[in-house]
LOSE-452949 format. One line per 2 residues: their letters; for each residue x, z, y of N, C-alpha, C. Coordinates in nm, 2 decimals. Each point is the difference from the previous one (the first is absolute). Last residue first. Layout:
REM residues N
A = X:Z:Y:X:Z:Y:X:Z:Y | ...
REM end
This chain:
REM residues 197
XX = -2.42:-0.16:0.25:-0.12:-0.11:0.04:-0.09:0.09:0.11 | 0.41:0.16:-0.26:0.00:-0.09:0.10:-0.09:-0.06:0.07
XX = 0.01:0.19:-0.44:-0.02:0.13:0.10:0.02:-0.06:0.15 | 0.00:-0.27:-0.43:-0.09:0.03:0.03:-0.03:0.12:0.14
XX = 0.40:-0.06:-0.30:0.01:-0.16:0.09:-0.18:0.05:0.08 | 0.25:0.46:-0.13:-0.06:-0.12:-0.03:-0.05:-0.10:0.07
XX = 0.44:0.31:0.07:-0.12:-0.05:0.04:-0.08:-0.11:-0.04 | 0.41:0.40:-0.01:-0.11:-0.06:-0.08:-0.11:-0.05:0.08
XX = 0.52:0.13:0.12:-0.14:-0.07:0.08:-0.09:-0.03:-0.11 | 0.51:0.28:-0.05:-0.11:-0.07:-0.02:-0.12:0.00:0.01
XX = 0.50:0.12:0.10:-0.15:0.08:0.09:-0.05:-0.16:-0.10 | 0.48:0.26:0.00:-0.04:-0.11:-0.03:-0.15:0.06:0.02
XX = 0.56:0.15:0.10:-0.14:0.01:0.01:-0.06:-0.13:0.00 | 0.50:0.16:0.00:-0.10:-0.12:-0.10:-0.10:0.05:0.03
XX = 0.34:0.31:0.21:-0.05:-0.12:0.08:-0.09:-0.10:-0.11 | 0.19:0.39:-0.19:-0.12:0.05:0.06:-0.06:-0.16:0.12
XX = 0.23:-0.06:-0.53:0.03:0.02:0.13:-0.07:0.07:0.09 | 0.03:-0.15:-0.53:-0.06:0.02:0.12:0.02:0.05:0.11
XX = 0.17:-0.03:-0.48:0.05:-0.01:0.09:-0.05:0.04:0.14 | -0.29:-0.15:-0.39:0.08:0.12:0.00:0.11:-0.04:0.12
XX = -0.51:-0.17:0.02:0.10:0.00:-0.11:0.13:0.07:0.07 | -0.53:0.18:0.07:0.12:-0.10:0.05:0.10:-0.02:-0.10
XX = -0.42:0.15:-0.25:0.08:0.04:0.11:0.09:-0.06:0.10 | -0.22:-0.05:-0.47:-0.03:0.14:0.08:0.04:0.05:0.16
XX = -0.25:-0.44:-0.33:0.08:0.04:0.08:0.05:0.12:0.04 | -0.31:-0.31:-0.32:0.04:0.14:0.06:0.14:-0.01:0.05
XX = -0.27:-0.48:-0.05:0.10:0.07:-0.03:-0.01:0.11:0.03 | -0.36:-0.26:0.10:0.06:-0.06:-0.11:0.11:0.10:-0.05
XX = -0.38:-0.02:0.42:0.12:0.05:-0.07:0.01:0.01:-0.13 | -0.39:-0.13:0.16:0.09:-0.15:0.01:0.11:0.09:0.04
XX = -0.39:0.16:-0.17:0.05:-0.03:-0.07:0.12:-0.11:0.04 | -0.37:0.22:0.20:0.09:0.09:0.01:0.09:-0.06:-0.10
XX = -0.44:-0.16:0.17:0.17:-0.11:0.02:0.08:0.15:-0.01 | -0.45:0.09:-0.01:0.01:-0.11:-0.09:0.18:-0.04:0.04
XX = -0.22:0.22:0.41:-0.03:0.00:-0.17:0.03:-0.09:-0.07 | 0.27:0.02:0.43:-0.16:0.03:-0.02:-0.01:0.03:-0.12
XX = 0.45:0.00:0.26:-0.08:-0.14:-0.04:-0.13:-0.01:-0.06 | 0.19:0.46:0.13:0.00:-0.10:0.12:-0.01:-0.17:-0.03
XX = -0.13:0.35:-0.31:-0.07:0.04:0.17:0.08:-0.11:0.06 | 0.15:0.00:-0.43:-0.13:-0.05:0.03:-0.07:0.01:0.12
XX = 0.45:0.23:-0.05:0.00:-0.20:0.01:-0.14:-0.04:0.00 | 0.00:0.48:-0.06:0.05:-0.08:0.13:0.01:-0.13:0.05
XX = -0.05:0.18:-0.43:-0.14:0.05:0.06:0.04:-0.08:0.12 | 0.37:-0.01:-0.29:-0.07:-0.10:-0.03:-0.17:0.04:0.10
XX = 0.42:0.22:0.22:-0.05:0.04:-0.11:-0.10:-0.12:-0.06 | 0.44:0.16:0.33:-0.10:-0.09:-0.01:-0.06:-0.03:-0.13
XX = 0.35:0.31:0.11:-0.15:0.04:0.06:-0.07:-0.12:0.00 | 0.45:-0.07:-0.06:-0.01:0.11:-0.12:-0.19:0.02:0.06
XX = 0.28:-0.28:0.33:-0.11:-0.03:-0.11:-0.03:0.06:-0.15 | 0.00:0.24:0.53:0.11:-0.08:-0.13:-0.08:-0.05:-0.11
XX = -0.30:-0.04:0.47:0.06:0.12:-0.13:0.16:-0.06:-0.05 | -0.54:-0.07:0.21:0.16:-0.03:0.09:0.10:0.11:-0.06
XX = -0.55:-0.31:0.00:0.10:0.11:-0.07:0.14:-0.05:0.08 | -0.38:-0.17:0.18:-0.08:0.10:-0.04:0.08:0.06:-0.14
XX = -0.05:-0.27:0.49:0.13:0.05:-0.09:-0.09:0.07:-0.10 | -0.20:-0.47:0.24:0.00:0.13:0.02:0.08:0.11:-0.09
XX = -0.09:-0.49:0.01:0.05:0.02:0.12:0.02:0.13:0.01 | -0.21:-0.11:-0.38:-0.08:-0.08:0.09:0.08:0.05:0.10
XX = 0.26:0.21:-0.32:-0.19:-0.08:-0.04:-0.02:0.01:0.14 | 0.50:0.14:-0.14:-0.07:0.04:0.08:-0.13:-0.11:-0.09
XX = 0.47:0.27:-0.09:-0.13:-0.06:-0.01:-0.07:0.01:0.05 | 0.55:0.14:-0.05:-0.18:0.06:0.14:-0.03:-0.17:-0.05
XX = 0.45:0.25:-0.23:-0.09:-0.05:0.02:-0.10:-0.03:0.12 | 0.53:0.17:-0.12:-0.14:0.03:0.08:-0.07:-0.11:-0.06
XX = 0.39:-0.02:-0.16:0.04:0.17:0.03:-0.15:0.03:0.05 | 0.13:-0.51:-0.31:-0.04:0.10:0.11:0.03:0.15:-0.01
XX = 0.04:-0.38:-0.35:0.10:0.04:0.13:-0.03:0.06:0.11 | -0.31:-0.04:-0.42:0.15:0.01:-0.06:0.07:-0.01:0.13
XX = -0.41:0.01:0.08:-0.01:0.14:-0.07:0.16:-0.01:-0.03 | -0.18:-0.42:0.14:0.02:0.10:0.17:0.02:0.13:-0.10
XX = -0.03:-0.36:-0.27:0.10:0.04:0.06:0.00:0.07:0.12 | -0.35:0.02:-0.27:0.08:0.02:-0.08:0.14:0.00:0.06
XX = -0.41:-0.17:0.19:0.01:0.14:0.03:0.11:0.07:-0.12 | -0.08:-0.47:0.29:0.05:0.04:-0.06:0.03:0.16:-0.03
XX = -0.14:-0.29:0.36:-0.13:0.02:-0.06:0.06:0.08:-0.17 | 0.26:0.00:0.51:-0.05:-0.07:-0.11:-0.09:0.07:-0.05
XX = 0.38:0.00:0.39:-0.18:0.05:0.02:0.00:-0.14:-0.13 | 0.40:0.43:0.20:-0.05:-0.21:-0.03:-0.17:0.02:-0.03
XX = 0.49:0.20:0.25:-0.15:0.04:0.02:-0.04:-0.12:-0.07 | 0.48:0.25:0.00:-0.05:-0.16:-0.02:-0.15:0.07:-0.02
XX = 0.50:0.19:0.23:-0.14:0.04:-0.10:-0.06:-0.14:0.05 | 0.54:0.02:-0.14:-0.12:-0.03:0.13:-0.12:0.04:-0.10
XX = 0.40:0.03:-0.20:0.00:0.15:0.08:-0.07:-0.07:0.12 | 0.19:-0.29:-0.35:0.08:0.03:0.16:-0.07:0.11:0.08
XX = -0.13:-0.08:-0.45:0.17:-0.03:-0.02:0.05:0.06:0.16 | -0.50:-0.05:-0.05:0.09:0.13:-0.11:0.15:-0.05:0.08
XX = -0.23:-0.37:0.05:-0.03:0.11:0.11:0.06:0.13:-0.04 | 0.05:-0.28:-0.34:0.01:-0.10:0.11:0.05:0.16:0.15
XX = -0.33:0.04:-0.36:0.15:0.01:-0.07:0.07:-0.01:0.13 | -0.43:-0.14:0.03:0.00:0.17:0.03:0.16:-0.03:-0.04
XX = -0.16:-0.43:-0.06:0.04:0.06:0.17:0.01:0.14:0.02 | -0.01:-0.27:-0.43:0.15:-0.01:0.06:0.00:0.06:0.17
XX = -0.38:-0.06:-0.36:0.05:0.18:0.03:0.12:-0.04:0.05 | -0.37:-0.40:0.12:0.13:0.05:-0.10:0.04:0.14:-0.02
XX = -0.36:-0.23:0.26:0.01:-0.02:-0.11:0.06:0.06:-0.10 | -0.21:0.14:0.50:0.14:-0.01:-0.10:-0.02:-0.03:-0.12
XX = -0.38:0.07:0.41:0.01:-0.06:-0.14:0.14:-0.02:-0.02 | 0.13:0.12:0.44:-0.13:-0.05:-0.05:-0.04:-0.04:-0.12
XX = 0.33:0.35:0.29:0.00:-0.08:-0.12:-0.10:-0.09:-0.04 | 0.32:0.27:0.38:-0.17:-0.07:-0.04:-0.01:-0.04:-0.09
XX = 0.44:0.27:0.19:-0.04:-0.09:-0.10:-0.17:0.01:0.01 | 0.38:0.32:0.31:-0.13:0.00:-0.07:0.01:-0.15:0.01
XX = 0.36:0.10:0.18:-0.02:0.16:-0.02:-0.11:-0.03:-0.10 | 0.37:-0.44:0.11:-0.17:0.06:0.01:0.02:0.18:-0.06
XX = 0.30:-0.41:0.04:0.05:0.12:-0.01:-0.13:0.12:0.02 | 0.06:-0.51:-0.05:-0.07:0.09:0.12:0.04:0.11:0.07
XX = 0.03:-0.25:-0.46:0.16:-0.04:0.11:-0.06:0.03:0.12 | -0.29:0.02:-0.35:0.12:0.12:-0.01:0.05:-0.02:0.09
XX = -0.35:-0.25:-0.03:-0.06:0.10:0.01:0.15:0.04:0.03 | 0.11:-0.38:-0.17:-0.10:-0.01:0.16:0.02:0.11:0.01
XX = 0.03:-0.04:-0.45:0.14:0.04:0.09:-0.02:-0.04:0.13 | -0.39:-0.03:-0.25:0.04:0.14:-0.02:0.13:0.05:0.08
XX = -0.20:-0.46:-0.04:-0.06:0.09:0.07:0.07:0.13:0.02 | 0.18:-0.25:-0.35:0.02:-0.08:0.20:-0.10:0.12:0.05
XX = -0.12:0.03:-0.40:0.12:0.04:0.01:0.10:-0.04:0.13 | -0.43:-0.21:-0.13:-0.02:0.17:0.07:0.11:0.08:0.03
XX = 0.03:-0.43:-0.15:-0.02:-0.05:0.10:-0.05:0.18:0.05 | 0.11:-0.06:-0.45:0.09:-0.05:0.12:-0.01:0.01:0.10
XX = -0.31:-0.01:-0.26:0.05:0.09:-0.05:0.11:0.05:0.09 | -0.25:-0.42:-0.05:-0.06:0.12:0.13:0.03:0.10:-0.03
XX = 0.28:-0.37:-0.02:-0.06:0.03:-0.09:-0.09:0.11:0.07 | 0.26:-0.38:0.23:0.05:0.11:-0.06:-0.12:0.02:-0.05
XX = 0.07:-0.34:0.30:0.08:-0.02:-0.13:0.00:0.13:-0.10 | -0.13:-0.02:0.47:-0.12:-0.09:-0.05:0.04:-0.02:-0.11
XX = 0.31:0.19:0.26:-0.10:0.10:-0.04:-0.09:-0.05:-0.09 | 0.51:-0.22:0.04:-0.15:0.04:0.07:-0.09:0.07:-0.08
XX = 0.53:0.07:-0.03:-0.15:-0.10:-0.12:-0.10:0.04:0.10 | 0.44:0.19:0.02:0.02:-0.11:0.09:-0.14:-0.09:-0.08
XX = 0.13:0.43:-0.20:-0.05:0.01:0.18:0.05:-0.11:0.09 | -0.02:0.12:-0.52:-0.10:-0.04:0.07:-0.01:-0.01:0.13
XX = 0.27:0.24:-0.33:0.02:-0.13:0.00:-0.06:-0.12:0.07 | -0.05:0.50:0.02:0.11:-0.03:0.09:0.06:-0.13:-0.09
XX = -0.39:0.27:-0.10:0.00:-0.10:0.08:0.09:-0.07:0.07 | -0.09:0.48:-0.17:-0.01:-0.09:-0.14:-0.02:-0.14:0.05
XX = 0.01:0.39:0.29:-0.12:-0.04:-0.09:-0.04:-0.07:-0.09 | 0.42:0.11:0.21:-0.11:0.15:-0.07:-0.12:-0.04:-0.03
XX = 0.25:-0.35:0.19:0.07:0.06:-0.11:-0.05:0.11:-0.08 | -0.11:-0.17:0.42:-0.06:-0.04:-0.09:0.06:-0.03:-0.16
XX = 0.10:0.30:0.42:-0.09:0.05:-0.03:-0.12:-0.09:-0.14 | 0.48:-0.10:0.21:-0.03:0.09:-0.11:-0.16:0.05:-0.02
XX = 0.11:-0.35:0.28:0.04:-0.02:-0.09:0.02:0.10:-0.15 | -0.15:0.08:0.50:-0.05:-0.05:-0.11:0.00:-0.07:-0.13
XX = 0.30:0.25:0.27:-0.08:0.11:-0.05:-0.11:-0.10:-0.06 | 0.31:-0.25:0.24:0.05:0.06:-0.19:-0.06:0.05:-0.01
XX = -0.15:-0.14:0.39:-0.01:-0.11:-0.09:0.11:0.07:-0.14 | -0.02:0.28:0.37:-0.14:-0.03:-0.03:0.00:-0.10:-0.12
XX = 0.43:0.08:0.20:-0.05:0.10:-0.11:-0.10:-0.03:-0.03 | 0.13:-0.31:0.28:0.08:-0.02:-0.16:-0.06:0.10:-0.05
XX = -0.37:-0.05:0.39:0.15:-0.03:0.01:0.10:0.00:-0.16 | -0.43:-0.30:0.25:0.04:0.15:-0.06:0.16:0.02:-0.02
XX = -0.39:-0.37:0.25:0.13:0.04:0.02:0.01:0.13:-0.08 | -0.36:-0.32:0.08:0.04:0.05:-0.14:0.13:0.02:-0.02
XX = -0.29:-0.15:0.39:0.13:-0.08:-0.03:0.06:0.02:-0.18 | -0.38:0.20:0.24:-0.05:-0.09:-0.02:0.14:-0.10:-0.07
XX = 0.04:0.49:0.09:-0.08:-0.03:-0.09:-0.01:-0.17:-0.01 | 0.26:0.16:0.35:0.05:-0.01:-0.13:-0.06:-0.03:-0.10
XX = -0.20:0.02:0.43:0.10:-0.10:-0.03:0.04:-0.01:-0.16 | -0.30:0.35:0.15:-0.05:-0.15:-0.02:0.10:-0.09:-0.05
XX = 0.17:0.48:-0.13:-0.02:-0.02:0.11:-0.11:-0.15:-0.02 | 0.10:0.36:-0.39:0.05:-0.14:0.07:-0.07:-0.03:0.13
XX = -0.12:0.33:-0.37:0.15:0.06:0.08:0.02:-0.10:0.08 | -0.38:-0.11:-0.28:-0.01:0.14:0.11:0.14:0.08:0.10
XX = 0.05:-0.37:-0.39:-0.08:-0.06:0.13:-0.01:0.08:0.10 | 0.14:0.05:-0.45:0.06:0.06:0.09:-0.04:-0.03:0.12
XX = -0.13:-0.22:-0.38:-0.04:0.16:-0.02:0.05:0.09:0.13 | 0.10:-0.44:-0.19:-0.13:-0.03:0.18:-0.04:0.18:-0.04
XX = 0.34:-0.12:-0.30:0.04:-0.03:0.11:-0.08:0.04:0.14 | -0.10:-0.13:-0.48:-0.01:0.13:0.01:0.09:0.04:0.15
XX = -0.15:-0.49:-0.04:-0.10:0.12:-0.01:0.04:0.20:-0.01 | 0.32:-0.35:-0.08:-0.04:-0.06:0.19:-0.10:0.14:-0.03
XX = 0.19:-0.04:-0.42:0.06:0.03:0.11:-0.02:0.02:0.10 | -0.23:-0.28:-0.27:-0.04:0.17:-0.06:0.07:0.06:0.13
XX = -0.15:-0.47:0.15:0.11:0.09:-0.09:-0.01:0.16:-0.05 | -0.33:-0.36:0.28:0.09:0.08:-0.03:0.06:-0.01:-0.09
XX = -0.41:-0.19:0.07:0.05:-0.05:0.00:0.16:0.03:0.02 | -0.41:0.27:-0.01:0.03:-0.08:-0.18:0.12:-0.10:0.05
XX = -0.09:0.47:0.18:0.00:-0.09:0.09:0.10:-0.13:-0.11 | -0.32:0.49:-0.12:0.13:-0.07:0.03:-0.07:-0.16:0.07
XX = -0.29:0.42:-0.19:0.04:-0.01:0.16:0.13:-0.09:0.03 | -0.25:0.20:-0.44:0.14:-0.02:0.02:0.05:-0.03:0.16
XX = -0.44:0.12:-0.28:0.05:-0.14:0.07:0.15:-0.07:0.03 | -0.15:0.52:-0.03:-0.05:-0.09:-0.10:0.02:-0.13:-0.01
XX = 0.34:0.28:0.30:-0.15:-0.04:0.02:-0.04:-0.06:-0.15 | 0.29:0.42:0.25:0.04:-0.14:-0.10:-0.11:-0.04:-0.06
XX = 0.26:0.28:0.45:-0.16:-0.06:-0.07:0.03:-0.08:-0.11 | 0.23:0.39:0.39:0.02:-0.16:-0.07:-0.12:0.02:-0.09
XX = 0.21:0.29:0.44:-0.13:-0.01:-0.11:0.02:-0.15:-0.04 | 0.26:0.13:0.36:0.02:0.10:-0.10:-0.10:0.03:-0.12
XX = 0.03:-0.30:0.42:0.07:-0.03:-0.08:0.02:0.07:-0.14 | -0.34:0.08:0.31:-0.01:-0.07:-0.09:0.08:-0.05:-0.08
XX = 0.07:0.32:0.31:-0.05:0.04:-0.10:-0.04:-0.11:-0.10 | 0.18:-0.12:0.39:0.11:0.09:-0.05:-0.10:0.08:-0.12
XX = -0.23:-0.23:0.30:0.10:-0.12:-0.10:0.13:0.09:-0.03 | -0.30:0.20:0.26:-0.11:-0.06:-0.09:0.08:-0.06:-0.08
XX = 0.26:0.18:0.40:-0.06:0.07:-0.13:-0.06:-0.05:-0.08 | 0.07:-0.25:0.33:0.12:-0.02:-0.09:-0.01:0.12:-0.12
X = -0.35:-0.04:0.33:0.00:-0.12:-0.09:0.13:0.01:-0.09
REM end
């Protein structure tokens, strides 16, 4: 069991939704990131210690929020409110990032900077081509491409969102963006809203 929660600690998630606690504090929330290291007691008491609470003071500074971290959650912008998410995610110290639907390109960058691979799962095939190292598309639950995204070919996008929709990459892309890291790995889930049923 203490295994199970020693890995979980090590995997963070930044939820479409945002997953915050609206009655919080930006602060309080990026805070509950560290939950997995905290004993019952401590966790329920929201006992952390000075570094934990600087690290998140900086972590919302990097996200461009370190005016923000005494403003309830319910107060923030949903722009904002992902950007809480994201310094959640960090102050984990997480090996691997979840990414669900990412609005922003602030979460590949983000993840880039600190050298965590980030697995995300969008419908966005211009930005899974611009920050990804990996691809894998899949149609109806099943993989049916798995490549760099230099190999993802307009034939392909149509196989995996069907006919007719080869047109919802918008931008050529060539390739991960530059810098790229070997830990930034990015996996986009093509899955038409129809393939669920």
């Amino acid at each position: 069991r203490n295994k199970l929660r020693g890995v979980r600690a090590q995997i963070a998630m930044i939820f479409q939704n945002y997953n915050l606690v609206y009655r919080l504090t930006a602060i309080q929330n990026v805070l509950h990131g560290r939950l997995g290291y905290k004993g019952a007691v401590a966790g329920a008491l929201g006992l952390y210690s000075e570094a934990e609470k600087l690290r998140a003071f900086e972590l919302l500074d990097e996200v461009g929020l370190g005016e923000f971290a005494y403003r309830r959650a319910d107060q923030l912008s949903g722009g904002q409110k992902q950007r809480v998410g994201i310094a959640r995610a960090l102050i984990q110290d997480p090996r691997i990032i979840l990414c669900d639907e990412p609005i922003a390109s602030l979460d590949p960058k983000v993840t880039r900077q600190h050298g965590i691979t980030c697995i995300v799962n969008l419908h966005q095939v211009d930005m899974a081509l611009e920050f990804s190292d990996r691809i894998v598309g899949l149609r109806a639950g099943a993989k049916v491409f798995e490549g760099a995204p230099a190999e993802l070919t307009p034939q392909m996008i149509a196989v995996i969102y069907g006919d007719g929709e080869e047109g919802f990459i918008s931008v050529p892309v060539s390739g991960p963006q530059a810098g790229a890291t070997p830990a930034s790995v990015g996996m986009a889930s093509a899955v038409p809203s129809g393939a669920l049923r």
